[in-house]
C-alpha positions as CSV (number, residue, x, y, z in Angstrom):
1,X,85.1,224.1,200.1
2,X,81.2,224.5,199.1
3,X,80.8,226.0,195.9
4,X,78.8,229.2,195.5
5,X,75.8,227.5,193.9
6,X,75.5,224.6,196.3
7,X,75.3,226.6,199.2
8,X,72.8,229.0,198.0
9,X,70.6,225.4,196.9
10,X,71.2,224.3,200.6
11,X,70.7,227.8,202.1
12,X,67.0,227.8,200.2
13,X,66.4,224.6,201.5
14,X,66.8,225.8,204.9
15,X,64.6,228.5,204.5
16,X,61.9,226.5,203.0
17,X,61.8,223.5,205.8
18,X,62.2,226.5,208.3
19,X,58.8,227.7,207.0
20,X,57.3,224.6,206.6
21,X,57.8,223.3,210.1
22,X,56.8,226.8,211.5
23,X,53.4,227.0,209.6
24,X,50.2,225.5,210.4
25,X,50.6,222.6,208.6
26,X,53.7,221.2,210.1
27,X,51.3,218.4,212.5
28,X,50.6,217.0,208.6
29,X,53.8,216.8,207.7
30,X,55.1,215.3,211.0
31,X,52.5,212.8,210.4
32,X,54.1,212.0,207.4
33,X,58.0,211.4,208.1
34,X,58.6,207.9,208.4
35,X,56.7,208.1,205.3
36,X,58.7,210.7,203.5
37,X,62.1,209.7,201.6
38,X,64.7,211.9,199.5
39,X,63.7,211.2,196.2
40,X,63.2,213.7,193.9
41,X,59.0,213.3,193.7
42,X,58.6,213.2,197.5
43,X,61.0,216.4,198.5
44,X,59.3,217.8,195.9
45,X,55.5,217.1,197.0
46,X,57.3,218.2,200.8
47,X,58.3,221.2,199.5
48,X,55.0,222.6,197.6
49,X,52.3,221.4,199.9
50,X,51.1,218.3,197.4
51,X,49.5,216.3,199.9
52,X,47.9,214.3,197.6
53,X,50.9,212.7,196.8
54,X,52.1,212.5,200.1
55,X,48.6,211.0,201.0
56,X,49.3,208.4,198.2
57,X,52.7,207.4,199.3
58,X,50.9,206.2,202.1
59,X,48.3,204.2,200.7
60,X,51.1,202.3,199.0
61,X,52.3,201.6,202.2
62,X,49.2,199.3,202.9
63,X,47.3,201.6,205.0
64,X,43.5,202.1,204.1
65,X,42.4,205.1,202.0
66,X,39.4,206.8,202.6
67,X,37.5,205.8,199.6
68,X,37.8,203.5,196.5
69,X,36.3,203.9,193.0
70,X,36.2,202.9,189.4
71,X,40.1,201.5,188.8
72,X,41.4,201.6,192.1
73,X,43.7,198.6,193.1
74,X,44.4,197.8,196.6
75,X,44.2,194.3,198.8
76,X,41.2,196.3,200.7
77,X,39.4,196.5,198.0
78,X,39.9,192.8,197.4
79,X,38.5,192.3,201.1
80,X,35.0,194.1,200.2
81,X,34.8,192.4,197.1
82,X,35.0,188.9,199.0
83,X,32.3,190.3,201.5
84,X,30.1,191.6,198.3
85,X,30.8,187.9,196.6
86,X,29.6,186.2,200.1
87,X,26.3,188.5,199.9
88,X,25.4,187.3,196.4
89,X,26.0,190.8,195.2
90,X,28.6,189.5,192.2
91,X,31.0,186.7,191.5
92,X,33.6,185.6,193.0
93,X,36.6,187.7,192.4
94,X,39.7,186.9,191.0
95,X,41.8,189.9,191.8
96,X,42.1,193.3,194.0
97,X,40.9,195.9,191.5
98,X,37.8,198.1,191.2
99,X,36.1,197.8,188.0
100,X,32.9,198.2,186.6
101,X,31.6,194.2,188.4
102,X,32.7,196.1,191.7
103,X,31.1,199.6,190.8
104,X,27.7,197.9,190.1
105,X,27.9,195.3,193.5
106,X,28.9,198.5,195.4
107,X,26.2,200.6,193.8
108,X,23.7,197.8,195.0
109,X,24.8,197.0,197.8
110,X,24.3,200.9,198.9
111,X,20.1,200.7,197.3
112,X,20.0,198.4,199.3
113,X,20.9,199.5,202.7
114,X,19.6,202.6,201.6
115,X,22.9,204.3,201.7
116,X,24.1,207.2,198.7
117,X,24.5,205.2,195.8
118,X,27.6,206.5,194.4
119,X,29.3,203.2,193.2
120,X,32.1,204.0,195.0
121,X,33.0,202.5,199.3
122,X,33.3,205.6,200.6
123,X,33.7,205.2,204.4
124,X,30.2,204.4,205.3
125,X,29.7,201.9,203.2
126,X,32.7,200.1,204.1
127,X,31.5,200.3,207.6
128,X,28.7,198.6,206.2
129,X,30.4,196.2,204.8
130,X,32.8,195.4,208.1
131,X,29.6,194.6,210.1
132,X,28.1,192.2,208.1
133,X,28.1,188.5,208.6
134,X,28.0,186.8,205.4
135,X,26.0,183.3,205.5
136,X,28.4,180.9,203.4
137,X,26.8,178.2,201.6
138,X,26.8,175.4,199.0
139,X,28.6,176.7,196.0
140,X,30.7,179.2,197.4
141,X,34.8,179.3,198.1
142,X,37.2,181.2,200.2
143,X,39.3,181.6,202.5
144,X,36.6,182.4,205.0
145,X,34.7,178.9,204.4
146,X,38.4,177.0,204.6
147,X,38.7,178.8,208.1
148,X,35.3,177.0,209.5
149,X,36.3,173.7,207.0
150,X,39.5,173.4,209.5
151,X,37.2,174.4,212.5
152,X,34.5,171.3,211.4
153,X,37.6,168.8,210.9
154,X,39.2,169.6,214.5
155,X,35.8,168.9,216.2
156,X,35.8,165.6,214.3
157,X,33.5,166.6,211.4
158,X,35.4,165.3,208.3
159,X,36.6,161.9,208.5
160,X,40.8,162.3,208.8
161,X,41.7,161.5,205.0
162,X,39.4,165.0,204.1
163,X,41.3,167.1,202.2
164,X,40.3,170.6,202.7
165,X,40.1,173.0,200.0
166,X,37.7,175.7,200.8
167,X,34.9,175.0,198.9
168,X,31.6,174.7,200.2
169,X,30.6,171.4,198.7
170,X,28.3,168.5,199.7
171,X,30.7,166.9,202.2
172,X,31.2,170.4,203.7
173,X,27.1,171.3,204.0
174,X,26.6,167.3,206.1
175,X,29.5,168.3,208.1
176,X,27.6,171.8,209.1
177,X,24.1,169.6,209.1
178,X,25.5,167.2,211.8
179,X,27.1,169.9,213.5
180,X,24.3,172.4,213.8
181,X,21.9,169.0,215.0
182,X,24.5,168.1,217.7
183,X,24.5,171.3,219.1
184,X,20.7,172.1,218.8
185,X,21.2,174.8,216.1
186,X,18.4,175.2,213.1
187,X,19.9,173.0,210.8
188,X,20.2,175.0,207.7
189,X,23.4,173.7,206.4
190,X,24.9,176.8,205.8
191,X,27.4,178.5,208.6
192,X,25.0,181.3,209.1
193,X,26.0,183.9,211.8
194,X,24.3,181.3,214.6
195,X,26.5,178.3,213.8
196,X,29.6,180.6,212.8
197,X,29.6,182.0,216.7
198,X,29.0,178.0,217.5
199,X,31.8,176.8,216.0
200,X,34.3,180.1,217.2
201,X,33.4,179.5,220.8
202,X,33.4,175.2,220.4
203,X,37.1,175.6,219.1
204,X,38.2,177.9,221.6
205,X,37.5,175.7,224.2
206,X,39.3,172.8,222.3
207,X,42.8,175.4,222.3
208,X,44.7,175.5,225.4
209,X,45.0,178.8,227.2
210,X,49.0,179.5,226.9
């Protein structure tokens, strides 16, 4: 038998997701249920309209949140902060948070491409940032340059022994020289945006189709 108190919690309940579902913001909240568990913090934000919180669970999720600022921690942020690194706008990172470095790239970045210069990527400039091609050069590491490092070594560029780490050194800017001459590129011996399309369309045509 229910007791007298639990059935008057789950008759309020009721009424409550009754109300919710039948008001305007119900398409939210749909958005939001395989999102949505029973813990007391998320019934809670459910059941007073916090969609901040609901919004957060999200993020946590791994989905991309519409802004990022001073203290912020995400792997997204960790993306633009590669790209900023690649336009010589800091140095290379060494983790996913926003702090001040990040604030100051971001904020330069934005005088630059004469965007609002709020320190914070805000959706245009991380729109921005998405259609740049960064020119990778001597000095610089990543997982971007180990990408067209593997590239270079399946088109015969590094002698077999190479061990690849990344790291745009000496052996890495001949290997780029040699290729950009072979295939009647300016030989700058950097993979600029020319000699990155170069080397994306050479390797494609190496792969079989499946």
């Amino acid at each position: 038998m229910i007791k007298p108190k639990a059935l008057i919690i789950y008759l309020i309940t009721g009424i409550i997701a009754i109300a919710l579902f039948a008001s305007f913001d119900a398409e939210f909240y749909f958005s939001y249920t395989d999102k949505l568990n029973l813990s007391d913090k998320m019934m809670r934000a459910a059941f007073t309209f916090d969609t901040e919180t609901l919004t957060y669970s999200n993020q946590e999720d791994g989905s991309k949140a519409d802004s990022y600022q001073l203290n912020d921690e995400s792997s997204y942020v960790g993306d633009y902060k590669m790209i900023l690194y690649y336009l010589d706008y800091m140095d290379y990172p060494d983790n996913d948070v926003f702090d001040s470095e990040t604030q100051e790239a971001v904020q330069q970045y934005q005088n630059n491409k004469k965007l609002d210069p709020t320190g914070i990527l805000d959706e245009q400039t991380m729109n921005a940032l998405d259609n740049e091609t960064p020119e990778y050069k001597l000095g610089q590491k990543g997982d971007a340059i180990l990408k067209y490092q593997q590239i270079l070594k399946a088109l015969n560029y590094f002698p077999e022994e190479t061990e690849l780490n990344g790291t745009f050194g000496e052996e890495t800017q001949l290997a780029v020289e040699q290729y950009q001459t072979k295939n009647t590129l300016t030989v700058t011996g950097t993979l600029n945006a020319q000699t990155q399309t170069s080397l994306n369309k050479n390797i494609s045509e190496q792969v079989p189709a499946n």
